[in-house]
MITOR-763009 format. One line per 2 residues: their letters; for each residue x, y, z of N, C-alpha, C. Coordinates in steps of 0.001 Angstrom, whole numbers, padded with zeros to 6 digits. Atoms other than C-alpha are relative to their C-alpha. Example, Ala and Ser with C-alpha at 12.3 -4.5 7.8 and 13.67 -1.06 7.14 Angstrom:
AS = 000890:-001190:000000:012300:-004500:007800:000900:001200:000000; -000820:-001190:-000060:013670:-001060:007140:-000770:001090:000730
//
This chain:
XX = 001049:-000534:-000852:025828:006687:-010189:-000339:001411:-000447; 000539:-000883:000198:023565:009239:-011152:-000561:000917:000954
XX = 000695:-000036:-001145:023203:011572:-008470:-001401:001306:-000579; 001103:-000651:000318:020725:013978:-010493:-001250:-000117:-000020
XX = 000694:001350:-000031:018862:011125:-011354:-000822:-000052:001072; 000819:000821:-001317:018216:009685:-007790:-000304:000998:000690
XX = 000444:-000558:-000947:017536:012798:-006074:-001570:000742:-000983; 001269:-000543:000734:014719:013748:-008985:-000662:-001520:000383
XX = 000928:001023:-000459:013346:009954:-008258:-000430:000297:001523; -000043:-000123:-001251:014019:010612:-004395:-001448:000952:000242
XX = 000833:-000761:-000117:011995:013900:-004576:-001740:-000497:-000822; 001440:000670:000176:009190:012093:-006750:-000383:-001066:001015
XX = 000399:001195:-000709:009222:009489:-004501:-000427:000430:001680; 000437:-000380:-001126:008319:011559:-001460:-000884:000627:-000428
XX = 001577:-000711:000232:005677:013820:-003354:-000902:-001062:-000286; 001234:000722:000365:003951:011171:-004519:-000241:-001347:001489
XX = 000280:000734:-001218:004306:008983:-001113:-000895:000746:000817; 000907:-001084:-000895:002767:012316:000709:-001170:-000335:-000397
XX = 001362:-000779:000515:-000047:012869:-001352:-000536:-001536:-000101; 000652:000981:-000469:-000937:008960:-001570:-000350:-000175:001425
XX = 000599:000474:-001246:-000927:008830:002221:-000877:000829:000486; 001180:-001458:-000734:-002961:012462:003099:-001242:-000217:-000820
XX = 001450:-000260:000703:-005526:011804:000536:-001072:-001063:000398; 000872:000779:-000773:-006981:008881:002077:-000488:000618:001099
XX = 000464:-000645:-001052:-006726:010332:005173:-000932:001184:000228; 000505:-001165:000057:-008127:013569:004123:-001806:-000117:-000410
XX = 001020:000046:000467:-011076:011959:002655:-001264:-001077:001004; 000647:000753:-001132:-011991:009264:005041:000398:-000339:001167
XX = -001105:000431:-001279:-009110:009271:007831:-000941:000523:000848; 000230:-000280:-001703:-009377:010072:011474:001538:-000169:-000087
XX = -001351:-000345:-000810:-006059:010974:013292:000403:-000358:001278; -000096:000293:-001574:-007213:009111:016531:000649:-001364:-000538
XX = -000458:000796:000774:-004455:006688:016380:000055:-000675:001847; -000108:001123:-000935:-004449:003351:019193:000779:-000940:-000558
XX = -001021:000326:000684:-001852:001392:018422:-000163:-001635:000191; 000799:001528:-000467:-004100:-001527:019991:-001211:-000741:-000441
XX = 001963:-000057:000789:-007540:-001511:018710:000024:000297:-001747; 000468:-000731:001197:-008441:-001778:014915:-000998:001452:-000375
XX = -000058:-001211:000131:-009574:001417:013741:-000050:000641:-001152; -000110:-000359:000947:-010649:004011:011208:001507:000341:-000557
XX = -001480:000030:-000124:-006644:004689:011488:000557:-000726:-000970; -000894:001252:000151:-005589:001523:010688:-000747:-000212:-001560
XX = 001053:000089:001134:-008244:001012:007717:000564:001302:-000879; -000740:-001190:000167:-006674:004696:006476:001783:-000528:-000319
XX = -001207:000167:000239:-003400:003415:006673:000451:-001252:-000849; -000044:000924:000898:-003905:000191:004955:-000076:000587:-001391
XX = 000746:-001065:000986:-005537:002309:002331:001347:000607:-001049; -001730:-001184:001205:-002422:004827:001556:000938:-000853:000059
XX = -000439:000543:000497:-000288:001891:001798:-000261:-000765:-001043; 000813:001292:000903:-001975:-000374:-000599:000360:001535:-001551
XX = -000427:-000886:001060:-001985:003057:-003035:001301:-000062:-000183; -001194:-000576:000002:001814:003888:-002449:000132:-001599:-000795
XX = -000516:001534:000599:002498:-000142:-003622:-000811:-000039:-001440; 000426:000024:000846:000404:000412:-006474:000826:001311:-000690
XX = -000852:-000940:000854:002184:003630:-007872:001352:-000821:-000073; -001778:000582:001050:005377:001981:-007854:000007:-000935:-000753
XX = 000252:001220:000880:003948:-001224:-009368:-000377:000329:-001152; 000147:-000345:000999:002892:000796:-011770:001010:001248:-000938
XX = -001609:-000687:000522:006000:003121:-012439:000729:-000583:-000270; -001189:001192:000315:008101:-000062:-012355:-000094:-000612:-001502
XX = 000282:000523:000965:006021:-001252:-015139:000558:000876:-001236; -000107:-001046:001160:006022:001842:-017242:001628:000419:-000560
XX = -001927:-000046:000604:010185:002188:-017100:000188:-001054:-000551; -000571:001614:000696:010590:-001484:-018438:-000042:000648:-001425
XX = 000320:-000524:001529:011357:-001328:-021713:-000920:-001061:-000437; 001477:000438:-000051:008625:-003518:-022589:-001271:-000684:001049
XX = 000945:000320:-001339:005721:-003174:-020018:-001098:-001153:-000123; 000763:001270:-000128:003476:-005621:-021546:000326:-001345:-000858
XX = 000142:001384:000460:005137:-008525:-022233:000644:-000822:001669; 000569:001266:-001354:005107:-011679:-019425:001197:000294:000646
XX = -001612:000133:-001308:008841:-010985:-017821:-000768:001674:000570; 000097:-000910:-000693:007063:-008113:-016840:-001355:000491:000871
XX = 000961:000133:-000022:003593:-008610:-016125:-000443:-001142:001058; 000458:000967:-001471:003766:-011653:-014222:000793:-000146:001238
XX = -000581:-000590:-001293:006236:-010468:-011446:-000747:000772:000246; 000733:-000923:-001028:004023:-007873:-010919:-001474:-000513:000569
XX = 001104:000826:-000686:000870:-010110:-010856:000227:-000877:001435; -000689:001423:-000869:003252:-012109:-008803:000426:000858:001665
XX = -000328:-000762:-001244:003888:-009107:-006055:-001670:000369:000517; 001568:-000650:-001045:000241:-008115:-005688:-000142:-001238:000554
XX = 000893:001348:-000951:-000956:-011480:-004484:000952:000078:000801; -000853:-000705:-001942:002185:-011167:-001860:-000312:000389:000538
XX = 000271:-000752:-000361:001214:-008372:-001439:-001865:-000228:000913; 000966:000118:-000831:-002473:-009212:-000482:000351:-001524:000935
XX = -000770:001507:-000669:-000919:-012901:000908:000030:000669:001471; -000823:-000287:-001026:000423:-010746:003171:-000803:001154:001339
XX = 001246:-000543:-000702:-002325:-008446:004508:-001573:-000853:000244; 001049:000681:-000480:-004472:-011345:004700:000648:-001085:000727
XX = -000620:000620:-001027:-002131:-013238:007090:000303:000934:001520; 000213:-001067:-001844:-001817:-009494:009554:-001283:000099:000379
XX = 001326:-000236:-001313:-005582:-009622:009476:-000972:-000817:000082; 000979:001282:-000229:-007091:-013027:009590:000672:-001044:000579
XX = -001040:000471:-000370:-004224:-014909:010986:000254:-000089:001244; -000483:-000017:-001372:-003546:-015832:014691:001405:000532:000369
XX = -001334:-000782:000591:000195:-014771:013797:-000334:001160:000211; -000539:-001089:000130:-000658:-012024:012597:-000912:001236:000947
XX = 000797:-000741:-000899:-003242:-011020:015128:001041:000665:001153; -000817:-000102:-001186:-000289:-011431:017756:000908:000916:-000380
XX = -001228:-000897:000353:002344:-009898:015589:-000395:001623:000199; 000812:-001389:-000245:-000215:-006635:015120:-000975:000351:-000025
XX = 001514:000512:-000920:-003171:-006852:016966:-001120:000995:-000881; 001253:-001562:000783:-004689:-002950:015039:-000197:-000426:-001246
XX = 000186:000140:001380:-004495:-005131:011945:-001134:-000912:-000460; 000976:001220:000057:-007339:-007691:012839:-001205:000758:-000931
XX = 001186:-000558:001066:-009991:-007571:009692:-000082:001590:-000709; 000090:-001707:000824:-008772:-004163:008599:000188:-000339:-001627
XX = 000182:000550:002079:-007822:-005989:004451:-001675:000277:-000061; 001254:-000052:000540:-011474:-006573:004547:-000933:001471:-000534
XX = 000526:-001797:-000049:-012612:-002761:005593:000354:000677:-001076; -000950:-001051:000960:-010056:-001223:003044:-000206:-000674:-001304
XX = 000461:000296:001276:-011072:-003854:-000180:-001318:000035:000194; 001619:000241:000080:-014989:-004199:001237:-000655:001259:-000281
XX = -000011:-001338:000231:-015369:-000303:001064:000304:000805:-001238; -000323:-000731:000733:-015327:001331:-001875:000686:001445:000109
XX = 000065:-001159:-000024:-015453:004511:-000679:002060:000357:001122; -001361:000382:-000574:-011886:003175:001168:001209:000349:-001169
X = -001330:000394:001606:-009802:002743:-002441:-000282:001614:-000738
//
């Protein structure tokens, strides 16, 4: 165990979590947060998550020792579609309406929007 190591990943891994989640917000957020109602919020927060899953998908790639060949390329093709699988089951989904109601049609807002990404 490297603890030099993990606290220089640790510390990248909170500057660059910050600054993916404030820069959405900063550019198209709102801060009025309902924890019931979809919402520029919620659309904002899809947003800087969807970034933060893309920096590491793409840091993960870049440490491999070879980033473009298929053991490495199609796990990660293979996490984004999860990954949207999975935000298009919290917001089109009777599930996932119930599970979290502020998430109904917010995927759409945050890929239909350019000015969202």
């Amino acid at each position: 165990f490297n603890s030099k190591l993990f606290a220089r990943w640790m510390l990248f891994g909170v500057v660059q979590g910050s600054i993916a989640w404030a820069v959405p917000f900063a550019m198209i957020g709102t801060y009025d947060y309902d924890k019931t109602q979809p919402g520029q919020f919620w659309v904002c927060s899809a947003a800087a998550f969807t970034v933060i899953n893309v920096i590491v998908w793409v840091k993960l790639m870049l440490y491999c020792e070879s980033p473009l060949a298929l053991t490495t390329i199609v796990p990660t093709v293979g996490v984004f579609l999860c990954y949207i699988m999975a935000l298009a089951c919290l917001g089109y989904t009777p599930p996932g309406k119930s599970f979290q109601p502020s998430m109904w049609h917010v995927p759409g807002n945050v890929f239909g929007k350019t000015e969202n990404l």
